[in-house]
N, C-alpha and C positions, 0 to 999 in steps of 0.2 A: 196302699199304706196311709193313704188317706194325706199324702202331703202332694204339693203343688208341683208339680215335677217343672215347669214353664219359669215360676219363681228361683225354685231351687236352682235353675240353668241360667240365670240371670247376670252370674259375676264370670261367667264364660264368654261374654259378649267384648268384656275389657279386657279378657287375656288373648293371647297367641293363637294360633288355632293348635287343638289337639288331635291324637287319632283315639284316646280311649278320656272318661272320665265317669266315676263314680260319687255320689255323695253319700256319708254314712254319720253316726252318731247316735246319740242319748234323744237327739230331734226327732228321730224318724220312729222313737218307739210311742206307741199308743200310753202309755204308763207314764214319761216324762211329764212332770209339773215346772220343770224349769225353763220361763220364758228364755232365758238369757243363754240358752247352749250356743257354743259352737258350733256352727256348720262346719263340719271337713269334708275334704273334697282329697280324690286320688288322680292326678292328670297323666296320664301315658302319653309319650311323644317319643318323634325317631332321634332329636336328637337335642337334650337338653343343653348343652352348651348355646346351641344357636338360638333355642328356643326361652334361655333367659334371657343373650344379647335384644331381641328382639323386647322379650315384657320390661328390659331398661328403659327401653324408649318410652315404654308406653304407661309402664308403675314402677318409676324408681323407687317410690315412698313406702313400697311392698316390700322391701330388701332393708337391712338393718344398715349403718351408714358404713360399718365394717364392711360389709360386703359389695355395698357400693365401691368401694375404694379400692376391691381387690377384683371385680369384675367376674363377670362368667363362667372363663373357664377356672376360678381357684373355687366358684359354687360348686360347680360338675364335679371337680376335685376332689372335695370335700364327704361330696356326698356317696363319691364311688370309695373313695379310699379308705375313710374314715367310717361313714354311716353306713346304710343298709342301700346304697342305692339311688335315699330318695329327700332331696332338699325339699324342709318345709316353711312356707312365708306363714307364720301364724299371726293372732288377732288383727288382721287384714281389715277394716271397716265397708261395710257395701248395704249401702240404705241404714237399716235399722236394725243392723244384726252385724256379727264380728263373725267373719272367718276363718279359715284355716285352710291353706292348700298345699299338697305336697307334690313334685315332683319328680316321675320315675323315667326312665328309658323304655320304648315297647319292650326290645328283648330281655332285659333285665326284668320288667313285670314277667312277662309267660315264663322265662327260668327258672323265677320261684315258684312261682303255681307249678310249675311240670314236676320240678324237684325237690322243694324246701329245701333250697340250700342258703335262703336267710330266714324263712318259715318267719317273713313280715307283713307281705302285701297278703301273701296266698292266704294266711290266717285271716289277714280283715276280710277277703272272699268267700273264705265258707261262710261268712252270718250274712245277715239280709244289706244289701245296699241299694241304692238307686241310680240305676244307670242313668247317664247323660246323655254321653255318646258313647253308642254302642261300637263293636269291634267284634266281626264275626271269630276271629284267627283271637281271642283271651276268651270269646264267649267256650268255645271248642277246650281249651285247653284248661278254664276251668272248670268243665265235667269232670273233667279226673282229678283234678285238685278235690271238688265235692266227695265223690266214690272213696277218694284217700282217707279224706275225716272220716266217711262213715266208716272205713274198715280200722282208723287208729282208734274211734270213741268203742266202737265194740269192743277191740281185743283188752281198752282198758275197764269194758262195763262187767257186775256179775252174768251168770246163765240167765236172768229175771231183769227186767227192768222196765221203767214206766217211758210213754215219749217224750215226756218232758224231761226224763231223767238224760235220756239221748241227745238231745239238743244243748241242753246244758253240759253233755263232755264235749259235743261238739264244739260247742263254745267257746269252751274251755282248753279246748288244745291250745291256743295262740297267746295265754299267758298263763303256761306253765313255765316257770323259770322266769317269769317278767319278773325283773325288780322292783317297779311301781307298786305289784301289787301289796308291797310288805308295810306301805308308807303313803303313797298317793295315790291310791285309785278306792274306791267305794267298796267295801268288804263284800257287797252283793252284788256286784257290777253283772259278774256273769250269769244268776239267776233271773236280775230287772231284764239283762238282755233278751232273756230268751222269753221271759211273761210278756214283756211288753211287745212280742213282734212273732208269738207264737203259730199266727195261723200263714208269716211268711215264711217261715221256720217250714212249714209242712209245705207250703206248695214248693219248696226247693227240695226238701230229703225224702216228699211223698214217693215219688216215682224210683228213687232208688230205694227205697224200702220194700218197695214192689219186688224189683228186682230181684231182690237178695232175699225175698219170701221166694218167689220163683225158682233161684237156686239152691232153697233148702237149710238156707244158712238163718233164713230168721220165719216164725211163729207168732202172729200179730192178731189180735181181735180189732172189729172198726169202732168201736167205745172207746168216748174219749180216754179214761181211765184205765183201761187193761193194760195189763202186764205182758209185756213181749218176751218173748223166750228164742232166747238164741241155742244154738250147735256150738259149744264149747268145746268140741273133740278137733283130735288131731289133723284131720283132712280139710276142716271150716277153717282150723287156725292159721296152718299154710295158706290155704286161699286167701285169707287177710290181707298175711303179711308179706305176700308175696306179690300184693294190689300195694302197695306203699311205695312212696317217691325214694330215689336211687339215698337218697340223702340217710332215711332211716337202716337203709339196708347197709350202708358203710361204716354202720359204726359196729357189724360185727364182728367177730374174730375166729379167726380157726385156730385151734390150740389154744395160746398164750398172748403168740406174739402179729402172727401176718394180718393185715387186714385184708376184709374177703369184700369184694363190691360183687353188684347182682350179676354181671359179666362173666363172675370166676365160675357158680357155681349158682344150682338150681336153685330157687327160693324153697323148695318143698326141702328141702335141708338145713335152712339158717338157723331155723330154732324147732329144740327137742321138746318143748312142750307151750302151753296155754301158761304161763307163769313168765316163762322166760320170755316171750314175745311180746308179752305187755310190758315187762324189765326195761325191755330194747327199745321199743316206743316212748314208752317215762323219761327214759334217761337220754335218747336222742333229742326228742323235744323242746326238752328243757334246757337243755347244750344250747342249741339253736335260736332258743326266743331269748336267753339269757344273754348271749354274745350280740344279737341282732339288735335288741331292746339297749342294754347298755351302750352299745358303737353307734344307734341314732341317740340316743340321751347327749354324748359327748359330740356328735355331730351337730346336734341343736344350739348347744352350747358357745360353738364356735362360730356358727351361721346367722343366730338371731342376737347375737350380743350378751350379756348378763344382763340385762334388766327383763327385755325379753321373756328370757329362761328361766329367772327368777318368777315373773310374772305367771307363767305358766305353770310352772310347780305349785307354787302358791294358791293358783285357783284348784287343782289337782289335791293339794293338800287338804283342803277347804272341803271336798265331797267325802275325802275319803275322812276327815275326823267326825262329819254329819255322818258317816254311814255308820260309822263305832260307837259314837253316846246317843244314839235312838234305842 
């Protein structure tokens, strides 16, 4: 990716030990003109209550004075009851760059990647990141999180489509239903992403693109610019959406009124055709990043103080009105 990974693992040295850590952002894409990004970072641990007592000792000044004052376990609190999971210490200072860290539980990361059932962390998973420290037991259970996007971005692509058109629904699953995007985020965020970090983009979805030419379901020339052609019949659709986390599958119905999880009954039965399957995916999604998105916004809220939260909007504000009068 062309960044310093040695650098980038730099503000790990002052925190706690972790078992998992990613860095992502607008830094890591080739395209970025903006000195002054955010570094974020994703830290998995077994057990975050102990593991902020412990970064007290060590970065009180990382934690807003509110949360100083209420300790640990009302962070953990917080972030499980209220947010999506995952307390985060934003505009951090470390050398000559401002950070961002957020806070997860191991098993709370691998439960949304297995299942999206807050479709928060697993979403920043499918695009390009920079591992820190790696973790064999989220590298594993992220393959199928990957295989998931690719079978939810198919069933919402036409029969036709280009690989960048791929990558960009990929992409684009993880703020569908985001509120940010109506108001604070960059109108082109999810196309910069995918231009600027395109050929990482392909060595993660190459090998599953393989695959699913293998099994018939997809039709690829190796030019850059060809048109892929997928199996839009009834047999590829089931296969799909019968590869989706328990999460998408629960929100069908039998009849009217019962809900039917993948348990009750075959996936080759949940949906009658290529329309309604992609219905189900739209409209679960969206449910999902929309609840997720909103409960850490009020979570931030509460965690980093109003000036903080303020602060953060603000600069959020700030791309997304550059992204509209260009």
């Amino acid at each position: 990716m062309g960044i310093n990974s040695i650098e980038l693992a730099g503000p790990l040295k002052v925190l706690p030990p972790a078992d998992f850590c990613c860095a992502y952002g607008s830094f890591l894409l080739s395209n970025n003109t903006d000195k002054n990004s955010m570094v974020d970072y994703i830290i998995g641990v077994a057990d975050p209550e102990k593991w902020h007592a412990e970064n007290f000792e060590r970065n009180r000044n990382h934690y807003s004075r509110w949360m100083v004052a209420l300790g640990p376990k009302m962070i953990t609190s917080v972030a499980d009851r209220v947010g999506a999971g995952v307390h985060f210490n934003p505009f951090v200072e470390w050398k000559d760059k401002i950070i961002k860290y957020g806070v997860v539980r191991m098993h709370d990361l691998a439960q949304d990647i297995l299942t999206w059932d807050q479709f928060y962390l697993s979403g920043r998973l499918q695009k390009p990141v920079c591992v820190l420290i790696d973790n064999w037991d989220i590298r594993k259970v992220n393959l199928v999180n990957l295989k998931a996007a690719m079978c939810a971005a198919l069933l919402l692509l036409p029969p036709t489509f280009t690989e960048e058109d791929l990558y960009v629904k990929i992409c684009g699953l993880s703020y569908m239903g985001d509120l940010r995007m109506l108001f604070a985020e960059d109108k082109d965020k999810v196309k910069k992403i995918v231009q600027g970090s395109f050929k990482t983009f392909q060595a993660i979805y190459k090998p599953l693109l393989k695959e699913f030419a293998d099994e018939g379901l997809l039709e690829f020339g190796y030019c850059p610019h060809s048109a892929f052609q997928q199996d839009c019949g009834f047999s590829a659709t089931t296969s799909l959406f019968g590869s989706l986390p328990s999460t998408v599958h629960s929100t069908m119905f039998w009849g009217k009124h019962k809900r039917v999880t993948t348990g009750e009954l075959p996936s080759a039965i949940l949906v009658n055709s290529r329309e309604q399957a992609s219905s189900r995916v739209r409209r679960a999604l969206r449910r999902a990043v929309m609840v997720s998105s909103a409960r850490q916004a009020v979570s931030g809220l509460l965690t980093t103080g109003g000036v903080n939260a303020a602060r953060y909007l603000m600069r959020k504000m700030s791309k997304a009105w550059k992204s509209r009068t260009i």
